[in-house]
Biotite code that builds the C-alpha atoms (Angstrom):
import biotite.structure as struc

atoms = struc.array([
    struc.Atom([0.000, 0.000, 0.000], chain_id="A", res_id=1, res_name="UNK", atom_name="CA", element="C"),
    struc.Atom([1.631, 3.351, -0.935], chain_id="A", res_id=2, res_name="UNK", atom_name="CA", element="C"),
    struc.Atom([1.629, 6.003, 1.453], chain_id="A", res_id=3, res_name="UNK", atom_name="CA", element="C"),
    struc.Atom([-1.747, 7.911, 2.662], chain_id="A", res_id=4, res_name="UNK", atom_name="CA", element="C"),
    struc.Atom([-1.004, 11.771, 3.167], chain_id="A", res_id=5, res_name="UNK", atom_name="CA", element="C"),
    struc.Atom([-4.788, 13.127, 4.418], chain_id="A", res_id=6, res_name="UNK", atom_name="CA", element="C"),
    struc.Atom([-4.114, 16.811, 4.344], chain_id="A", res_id=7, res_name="UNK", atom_name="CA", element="C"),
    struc.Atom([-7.811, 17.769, 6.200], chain_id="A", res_id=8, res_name="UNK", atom_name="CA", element="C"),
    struc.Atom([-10.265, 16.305, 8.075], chain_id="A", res_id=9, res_name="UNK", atom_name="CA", element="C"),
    struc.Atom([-12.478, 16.913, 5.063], chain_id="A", res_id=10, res_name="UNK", atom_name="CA", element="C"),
    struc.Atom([-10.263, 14.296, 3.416], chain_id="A", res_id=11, res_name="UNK", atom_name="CA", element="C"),
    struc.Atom([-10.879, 11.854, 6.238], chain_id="A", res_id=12, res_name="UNK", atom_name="CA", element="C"),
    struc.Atom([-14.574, 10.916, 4.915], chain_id="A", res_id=13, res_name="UNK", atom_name="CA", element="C"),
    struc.Atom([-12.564, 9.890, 1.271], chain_id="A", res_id=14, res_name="UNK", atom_name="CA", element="C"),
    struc.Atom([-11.221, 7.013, 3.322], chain_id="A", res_id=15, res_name="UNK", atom_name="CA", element="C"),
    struc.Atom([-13.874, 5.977, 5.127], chain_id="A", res_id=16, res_name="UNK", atom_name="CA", element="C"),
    struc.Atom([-14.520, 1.620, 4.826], chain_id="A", res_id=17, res_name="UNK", atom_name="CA", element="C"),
    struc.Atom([-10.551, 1.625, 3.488], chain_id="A", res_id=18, res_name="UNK", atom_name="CA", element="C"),
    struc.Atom([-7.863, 0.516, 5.523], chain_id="A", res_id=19, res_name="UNK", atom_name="CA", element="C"),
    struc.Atom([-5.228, 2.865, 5.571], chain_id="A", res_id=20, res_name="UNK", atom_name="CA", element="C"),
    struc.Atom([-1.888, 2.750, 7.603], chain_id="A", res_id=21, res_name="UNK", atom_name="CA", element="C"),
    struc.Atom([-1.664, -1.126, 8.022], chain_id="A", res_id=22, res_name="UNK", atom_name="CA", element="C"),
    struc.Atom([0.892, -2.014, 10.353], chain_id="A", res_id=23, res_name="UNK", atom_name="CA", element="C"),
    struc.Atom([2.459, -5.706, 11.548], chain_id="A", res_id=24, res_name="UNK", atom_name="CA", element="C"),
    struc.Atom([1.016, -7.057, 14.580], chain_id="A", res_id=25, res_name="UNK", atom_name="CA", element="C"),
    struc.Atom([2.591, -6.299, 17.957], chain_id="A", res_id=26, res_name="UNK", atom_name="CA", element="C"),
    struc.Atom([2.935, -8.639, 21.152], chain_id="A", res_id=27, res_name="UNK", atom_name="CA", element="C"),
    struc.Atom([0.883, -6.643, 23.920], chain_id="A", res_id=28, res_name="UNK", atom_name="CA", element="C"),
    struc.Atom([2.424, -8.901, 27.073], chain_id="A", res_id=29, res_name="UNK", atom_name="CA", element="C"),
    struc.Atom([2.684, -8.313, 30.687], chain_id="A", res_id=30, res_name="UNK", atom_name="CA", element="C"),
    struc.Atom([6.021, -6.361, 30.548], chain_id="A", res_id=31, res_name="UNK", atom_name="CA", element="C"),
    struc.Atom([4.873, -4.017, 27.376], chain_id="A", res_id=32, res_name="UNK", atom_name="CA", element="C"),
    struc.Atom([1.850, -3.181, 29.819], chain_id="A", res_id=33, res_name="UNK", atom_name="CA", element="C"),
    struc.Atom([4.233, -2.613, 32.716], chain_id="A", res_id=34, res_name="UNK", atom_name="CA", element="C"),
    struc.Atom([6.236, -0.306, 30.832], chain_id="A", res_id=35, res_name="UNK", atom_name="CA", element="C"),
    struc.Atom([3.153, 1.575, 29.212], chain_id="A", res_id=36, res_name="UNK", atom_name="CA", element="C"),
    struc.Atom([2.333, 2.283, 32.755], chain_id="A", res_id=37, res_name="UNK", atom_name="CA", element="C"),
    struc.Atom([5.672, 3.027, 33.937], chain_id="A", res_id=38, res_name="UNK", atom_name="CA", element="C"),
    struc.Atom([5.856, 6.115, 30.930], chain_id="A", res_id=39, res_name="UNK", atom_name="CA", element="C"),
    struc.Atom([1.965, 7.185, 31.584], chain_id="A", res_id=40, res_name="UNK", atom_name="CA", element="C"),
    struc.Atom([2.027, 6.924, 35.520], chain_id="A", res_id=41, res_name="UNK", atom_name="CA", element="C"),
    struc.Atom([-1.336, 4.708, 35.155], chain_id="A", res_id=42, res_name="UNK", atom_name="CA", element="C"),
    struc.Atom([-0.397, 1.893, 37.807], chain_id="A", res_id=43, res_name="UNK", atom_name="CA", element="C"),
    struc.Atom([-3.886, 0.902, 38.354], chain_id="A", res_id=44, res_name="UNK", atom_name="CA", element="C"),
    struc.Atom([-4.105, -2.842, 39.437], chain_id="A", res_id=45, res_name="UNK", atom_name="CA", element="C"),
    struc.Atom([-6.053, -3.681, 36.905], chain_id="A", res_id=46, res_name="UNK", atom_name="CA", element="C"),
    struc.Atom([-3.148, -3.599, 34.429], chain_id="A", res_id=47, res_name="UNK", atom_name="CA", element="C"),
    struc.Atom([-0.418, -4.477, 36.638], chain_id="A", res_id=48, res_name="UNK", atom_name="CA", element="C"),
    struc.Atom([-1.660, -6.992, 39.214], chain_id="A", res_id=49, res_name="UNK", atom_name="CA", element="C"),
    struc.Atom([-2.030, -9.966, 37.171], chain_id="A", res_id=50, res_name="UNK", atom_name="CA", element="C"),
    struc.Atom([-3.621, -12.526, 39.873], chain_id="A", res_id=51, res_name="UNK", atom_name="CA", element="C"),
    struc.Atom([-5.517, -9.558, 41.611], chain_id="A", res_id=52, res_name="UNK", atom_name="CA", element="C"),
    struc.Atom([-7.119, -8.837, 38.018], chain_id="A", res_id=53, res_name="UNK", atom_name="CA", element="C"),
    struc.Atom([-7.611, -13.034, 37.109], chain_id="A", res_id=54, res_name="UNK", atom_name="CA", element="C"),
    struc.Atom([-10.022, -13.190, 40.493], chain_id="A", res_id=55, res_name="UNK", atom_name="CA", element="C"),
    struc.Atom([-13.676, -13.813, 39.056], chain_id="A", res_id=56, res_name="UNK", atom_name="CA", element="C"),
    struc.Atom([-14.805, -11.055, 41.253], chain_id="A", res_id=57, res_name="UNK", atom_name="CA", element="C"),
    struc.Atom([-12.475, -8.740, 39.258], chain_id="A", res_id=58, res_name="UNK", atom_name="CA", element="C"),
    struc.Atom([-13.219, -9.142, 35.468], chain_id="A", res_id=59, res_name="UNK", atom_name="CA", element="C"),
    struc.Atom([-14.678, -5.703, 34.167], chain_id="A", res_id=60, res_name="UNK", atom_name="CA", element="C"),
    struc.Atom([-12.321, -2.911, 33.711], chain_id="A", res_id=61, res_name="UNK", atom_name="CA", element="C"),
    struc.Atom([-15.281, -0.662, 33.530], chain_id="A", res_id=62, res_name="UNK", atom_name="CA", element="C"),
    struc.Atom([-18.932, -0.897, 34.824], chain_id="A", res_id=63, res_name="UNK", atom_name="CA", element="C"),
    struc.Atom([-21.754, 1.034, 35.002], chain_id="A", res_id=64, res_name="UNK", atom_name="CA", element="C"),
    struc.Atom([-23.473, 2.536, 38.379], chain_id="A", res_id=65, res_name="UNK", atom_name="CA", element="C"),
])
């Protein structure tokens, strides 16, 4: 695929249904989260506490009151 230059977000509806900027797939593991929370100060548990986060009483990362 050659490359996509979208020069307003007028352009952007030209594109829609089209994949544009495919990209290999990426591991996402334990230590890539880890370090994604390290650089964004987000240390929530659910991301970084593994067996706190596989407990059946903890499966939703976000719920509605």
């Amino acid at each position: 695929m050659s490359r996509v230059v979208i020069k307003s977000a007028a352009e952007v509806k030209a594109f829609e249904g089209r994949e544009v900027g495919v990209s290999d797939w990426i591991t996402v593991d334990q230590d890539r989260i880890n370090r994604f929370a390290d650089a964004t100060d987000d240390h929530q548990w659910i991301h970084v506490d593994v067996e706190r986060a596989k407990r059946p009483s903890h499966t939703a990362i976000c719920w509605y009151r």
